[in-house]
Every structure is written in C-alpha cells, then in structure tokens.
N, C-alpha and C positions, 0 to 999 in steps of 0.2 A: 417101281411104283407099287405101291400096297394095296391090299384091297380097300382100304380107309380113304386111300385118295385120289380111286376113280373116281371120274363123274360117272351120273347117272346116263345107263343109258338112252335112246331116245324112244324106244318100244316103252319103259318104265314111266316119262313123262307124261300127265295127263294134254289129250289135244282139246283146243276149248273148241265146242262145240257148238257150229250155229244152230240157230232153231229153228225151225220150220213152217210155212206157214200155208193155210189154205185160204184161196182168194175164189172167191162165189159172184160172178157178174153176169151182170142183166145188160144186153144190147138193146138201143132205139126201134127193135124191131121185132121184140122180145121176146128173142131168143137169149139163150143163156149156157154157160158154160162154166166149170171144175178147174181152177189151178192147184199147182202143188208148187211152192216157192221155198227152194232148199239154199239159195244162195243170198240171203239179202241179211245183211246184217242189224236190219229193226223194222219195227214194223212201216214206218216210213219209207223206207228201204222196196219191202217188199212191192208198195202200194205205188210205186214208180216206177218197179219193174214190170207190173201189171200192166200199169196205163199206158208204156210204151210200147208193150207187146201188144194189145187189143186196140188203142185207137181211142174212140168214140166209144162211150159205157151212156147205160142210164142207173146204172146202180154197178157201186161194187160193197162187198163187204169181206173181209179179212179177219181170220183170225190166226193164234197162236195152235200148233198141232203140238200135242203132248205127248 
C-alpha cells in the first residue's frame, strides 16, 4: 500500500463538536442556580435536560456558550 492510498488517520479527522450551553433557573421559592450542559445536542435538547434534572422551575433561560 502506498502512501496515496492510505486512509486518513483518525487523530487527522476533524470530531464534530457539540456546543455547549449555559442554563440560568429561578425555582418557586426563589432561589436560583448555574447549569453548564456539555451534552445536548440543540438547544431543545438542552432545555429538557434541565427540566428533568431540577423538576419544578419558575424561570429558566439558556443560552449558547462560545
């Protein structure tokens, strides 16, 4: 096999990158806490991983971390 017709290897392919997001919630008693959501693949995503970690919100708001 030649050098022309290896594949590429797997360290050289880019890996797609999820993005990250930070989730700001206000509980019924209001108090309030900081998420950081590394595994949700949209923002939907995230905002369902939130609400079934915490429960009960009176506010949430999410964004995209840069």
């Amino acid at each position: 096999m030649t050098a022309a017709q290896r594949k590429p290897s797997r360290s050289r392919t880019a890996a797609k990158v999820r993005p990250e997001y930070i989730a700001a919630v206000r509980y019924p008693d209001g108090s309030r806490d900081l998420f950081h959501v590394r595994n949700a693949d949209s923002l939907a995503d995230a905002r369902e991983m939130v609400l079934l970690e915490v429960g009960d919100v009176r506010s949430l708001l999410l964004a995209r971390r840069h």
